[in-house]
C-alpha positions as CSV (number, residue, x, y, z in Angstrom):
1,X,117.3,-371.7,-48.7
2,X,113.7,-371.8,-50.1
3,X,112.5,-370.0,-46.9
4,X,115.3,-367.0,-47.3
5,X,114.4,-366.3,-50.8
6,X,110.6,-366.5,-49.8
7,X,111.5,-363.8,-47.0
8,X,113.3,-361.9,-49.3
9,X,110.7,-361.8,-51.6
10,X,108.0,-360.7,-49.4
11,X,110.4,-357.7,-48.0
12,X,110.6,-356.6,-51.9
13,X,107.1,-356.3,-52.4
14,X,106.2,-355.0,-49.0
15,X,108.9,-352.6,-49.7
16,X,107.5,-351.8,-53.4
17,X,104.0,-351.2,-51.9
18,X,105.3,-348.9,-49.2
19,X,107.0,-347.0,-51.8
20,X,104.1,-346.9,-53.9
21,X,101.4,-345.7,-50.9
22,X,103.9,-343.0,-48.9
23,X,106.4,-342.3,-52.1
24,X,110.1,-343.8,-50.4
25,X,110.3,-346.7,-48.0
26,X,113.0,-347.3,-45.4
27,X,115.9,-347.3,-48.1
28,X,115.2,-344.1,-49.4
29,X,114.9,-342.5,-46.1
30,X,118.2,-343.7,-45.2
31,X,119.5,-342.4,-48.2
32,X,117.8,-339.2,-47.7
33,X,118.8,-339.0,-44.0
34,X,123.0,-339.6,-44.5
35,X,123.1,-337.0,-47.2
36,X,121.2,-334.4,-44.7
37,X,124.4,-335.2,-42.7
38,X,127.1,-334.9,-45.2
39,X,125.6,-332.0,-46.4
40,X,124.2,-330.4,-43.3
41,X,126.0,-326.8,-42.4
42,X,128.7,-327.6,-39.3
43,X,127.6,-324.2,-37.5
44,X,123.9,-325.6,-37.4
45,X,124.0,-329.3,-37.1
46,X,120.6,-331.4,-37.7
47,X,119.1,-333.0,-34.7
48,X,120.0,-336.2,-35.1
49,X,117.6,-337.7,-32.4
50,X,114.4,-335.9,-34.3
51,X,116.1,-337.7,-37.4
52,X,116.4,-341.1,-35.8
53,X,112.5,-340.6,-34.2
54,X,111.3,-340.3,-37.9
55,X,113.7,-343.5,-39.1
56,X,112.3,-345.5,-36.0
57,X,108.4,-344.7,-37.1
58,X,109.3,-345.1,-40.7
59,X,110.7,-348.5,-39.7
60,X,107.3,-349.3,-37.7
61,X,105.8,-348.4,-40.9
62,X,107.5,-350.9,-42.8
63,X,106.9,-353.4,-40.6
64,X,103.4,-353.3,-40.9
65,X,104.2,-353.4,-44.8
66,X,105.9,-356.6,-44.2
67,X,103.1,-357.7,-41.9
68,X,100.1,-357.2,-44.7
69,X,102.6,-359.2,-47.2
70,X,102.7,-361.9,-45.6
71,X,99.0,-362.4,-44.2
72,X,98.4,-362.1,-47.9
73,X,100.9,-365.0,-48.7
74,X,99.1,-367.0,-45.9
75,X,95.7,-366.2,-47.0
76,X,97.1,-366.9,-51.2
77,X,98.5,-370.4,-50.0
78,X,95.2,-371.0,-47.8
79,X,93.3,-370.7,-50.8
80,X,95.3,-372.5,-53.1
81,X,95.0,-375.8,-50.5
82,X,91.3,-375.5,-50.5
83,X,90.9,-375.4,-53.9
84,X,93.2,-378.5,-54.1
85,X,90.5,-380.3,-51.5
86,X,87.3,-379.1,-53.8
87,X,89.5,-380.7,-56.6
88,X,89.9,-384.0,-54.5
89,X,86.5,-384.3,-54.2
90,X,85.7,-385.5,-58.4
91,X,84.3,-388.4,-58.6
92,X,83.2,-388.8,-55.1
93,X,79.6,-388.6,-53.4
94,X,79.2,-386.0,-51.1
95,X,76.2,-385.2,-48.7
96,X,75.9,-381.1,-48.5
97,X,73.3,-379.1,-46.8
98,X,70.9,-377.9,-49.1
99,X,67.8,-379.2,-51.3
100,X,68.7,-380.0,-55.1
101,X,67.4,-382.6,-56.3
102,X,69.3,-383.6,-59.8
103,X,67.6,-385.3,-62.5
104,X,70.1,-386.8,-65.2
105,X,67.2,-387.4,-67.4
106,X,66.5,-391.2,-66.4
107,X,68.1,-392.6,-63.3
108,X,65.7,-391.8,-60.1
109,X,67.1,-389.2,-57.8
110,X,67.3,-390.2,-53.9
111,X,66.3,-386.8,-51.7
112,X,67.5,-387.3,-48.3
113,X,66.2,-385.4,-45.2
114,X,65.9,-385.7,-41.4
115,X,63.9,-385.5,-39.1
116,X,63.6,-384.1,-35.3
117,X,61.0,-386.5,-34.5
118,X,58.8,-389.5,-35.9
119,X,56.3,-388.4,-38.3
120,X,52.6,-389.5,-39.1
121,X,52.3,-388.2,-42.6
122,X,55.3,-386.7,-44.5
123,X,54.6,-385.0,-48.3
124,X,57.7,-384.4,-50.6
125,X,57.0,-381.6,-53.1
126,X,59.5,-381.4,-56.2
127,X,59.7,-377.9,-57.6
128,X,61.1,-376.8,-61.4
129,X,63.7,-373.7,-62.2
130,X,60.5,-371.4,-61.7
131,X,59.6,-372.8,-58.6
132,X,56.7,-374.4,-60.1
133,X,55.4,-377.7,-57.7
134,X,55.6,-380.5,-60.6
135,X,55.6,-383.4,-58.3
136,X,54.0,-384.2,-54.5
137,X,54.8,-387.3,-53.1
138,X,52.9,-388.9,-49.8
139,X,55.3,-391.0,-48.4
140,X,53.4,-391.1,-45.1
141,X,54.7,-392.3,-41.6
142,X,58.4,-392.0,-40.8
143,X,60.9,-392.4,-37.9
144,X,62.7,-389.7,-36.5
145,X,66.5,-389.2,-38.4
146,X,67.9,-389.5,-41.9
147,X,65.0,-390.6,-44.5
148,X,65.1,-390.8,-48.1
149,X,62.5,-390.6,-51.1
150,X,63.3,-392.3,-54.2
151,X,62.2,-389.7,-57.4
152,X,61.9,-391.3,-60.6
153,X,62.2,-388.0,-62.3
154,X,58.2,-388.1,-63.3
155,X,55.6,-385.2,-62.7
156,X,52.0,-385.6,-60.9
157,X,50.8,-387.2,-64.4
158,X,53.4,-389.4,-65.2
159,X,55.4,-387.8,-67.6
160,X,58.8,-387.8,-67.4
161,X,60.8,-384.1,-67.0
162,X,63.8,-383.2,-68.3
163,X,67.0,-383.3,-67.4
164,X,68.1,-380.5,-65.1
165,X,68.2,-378.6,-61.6
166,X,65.5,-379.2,-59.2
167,X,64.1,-378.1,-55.8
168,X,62.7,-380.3,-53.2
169,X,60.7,-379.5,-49.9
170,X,59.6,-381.6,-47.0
171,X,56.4,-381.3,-44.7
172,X,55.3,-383.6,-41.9
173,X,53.7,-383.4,-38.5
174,X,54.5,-385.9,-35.4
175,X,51.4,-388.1,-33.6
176,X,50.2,-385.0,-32.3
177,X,49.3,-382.8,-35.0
178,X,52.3,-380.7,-34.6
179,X,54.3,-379.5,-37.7
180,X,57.8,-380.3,-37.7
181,X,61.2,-378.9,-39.7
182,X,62.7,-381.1,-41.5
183,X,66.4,-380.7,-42.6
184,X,67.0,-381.3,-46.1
185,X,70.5,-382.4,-47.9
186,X,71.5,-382.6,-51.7
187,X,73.3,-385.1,-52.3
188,X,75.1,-386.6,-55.6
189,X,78.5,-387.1,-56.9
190,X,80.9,-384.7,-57.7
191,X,81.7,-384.1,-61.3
192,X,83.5,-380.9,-61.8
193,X,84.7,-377.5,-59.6
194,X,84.1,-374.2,-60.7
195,X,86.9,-372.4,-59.1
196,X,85.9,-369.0,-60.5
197,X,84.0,-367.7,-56.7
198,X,85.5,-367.1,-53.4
199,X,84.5,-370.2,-52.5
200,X,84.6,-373.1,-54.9
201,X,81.7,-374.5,-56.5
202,X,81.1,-378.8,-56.6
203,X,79.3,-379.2,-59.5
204,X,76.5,-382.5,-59.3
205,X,74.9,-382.8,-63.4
206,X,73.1,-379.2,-63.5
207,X,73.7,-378.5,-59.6
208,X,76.4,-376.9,-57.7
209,X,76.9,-376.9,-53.7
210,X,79.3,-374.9,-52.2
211,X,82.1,-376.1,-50.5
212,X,81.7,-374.8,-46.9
213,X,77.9,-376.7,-47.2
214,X,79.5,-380.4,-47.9
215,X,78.6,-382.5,-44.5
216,X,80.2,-385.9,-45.6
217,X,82.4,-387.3,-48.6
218,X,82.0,-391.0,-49.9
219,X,84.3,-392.7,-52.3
220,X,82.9,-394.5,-54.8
């Protein structure tokens, strides 16, 4: 039952937007087409297979109408599930690609990364909203994979920053002297959604990530 009135109402609208774009949809032509024939002079008959060529395109017409309906409907119920997953995701601590580092203002922020290969010397440099370096960090040797540094939220002289939106970048270089690329992530849990974009927003204190960048979910 639900499905027939969901049909029905998708041929109503694709049949409203026809009418709207070419001026009559299949209906009126149908109307149009059997008064032609009552009223049509007996000594000169229409031809009723040019008639029935134009209903049959019309028709094709409409079926294309009906086929734009419901990829919308599809793409409308799409969106409402994924929003509904970002929504699932409160509470929880997610690992997203990316390199935010959020300071609450007095709990240390952990800034994860990776590495291709073991490193000799690694340097962590924390940047502010202006891209300003307030913070390097020599954490020296590490092994190749998922590392952390701990950041207690303090600039090169101690001072603790306020609260807010950070950036973070890694450099190191293997036993060789060769630089590598290190993969950052931002990491945090999830305390709101901005729903507001094409794709929704998981808020972390003064950070966002988007959705399509989240790598891993964590309860808590």
């Amino acid at each position: 039952m639900v499905s027939t009135v969901a049909a029905s109402t998708d041929t109503t609208a694709a049949a409203a937007a026809m009418k709207k774009s070419l001026g009559m949809n299949k209906d009126d032509f149908m109307k149009l087409f059997i008064a032609q024939l009552q009223y049509q002079d007996p000594l000169k008959p229409q031809d009723p297979s040019a008639m029935l060529d134009q209903l049959s395109q019309l028709s094709l017409v409409e079926q294309s109408y009906n086929s734009n309906t419901a990829l919308k409907d599809l793409l409308s119920a799409q969106n409402n599930s994924i929003n509904l997953t970002a929504l699932s995701f409160i509470g929880k601590e997610v690992k997203a690609n990316g390199n935010v580092a959020t300071f609450d203002g007095s709990v240390s922020s952990t800034l994860e990364f990776n590495l291709p290969l073991s490193a000799t010397t690694t340097q962590v440099s924390i940047l502010d909203g202006t891209g300003k370096t307030v913070r390097t960090a020599a954490i020296g040797a590490c092994n190749s994979g998922n590392n952390s540094f701990s950041w207690d939220g303090r600039d090169n002289n101690g001072a603790l920053l306020v609260a807010g939106s950070y950036t973070f970048a890694v450099t190191a270089s293997a036993a060789n002297g060769s630089a590598l690329t290190p993969v950052t992530y931002t990491t945090g849990r999830i305390d709101g959604v901005n729903l507001t974009g094409s794709t929704p927003l998981l808020t972390i204190g003064a950070s966002s990530v988007s959705l399509t960048d989240v790598i891993s979910v964590k309860g808590v």
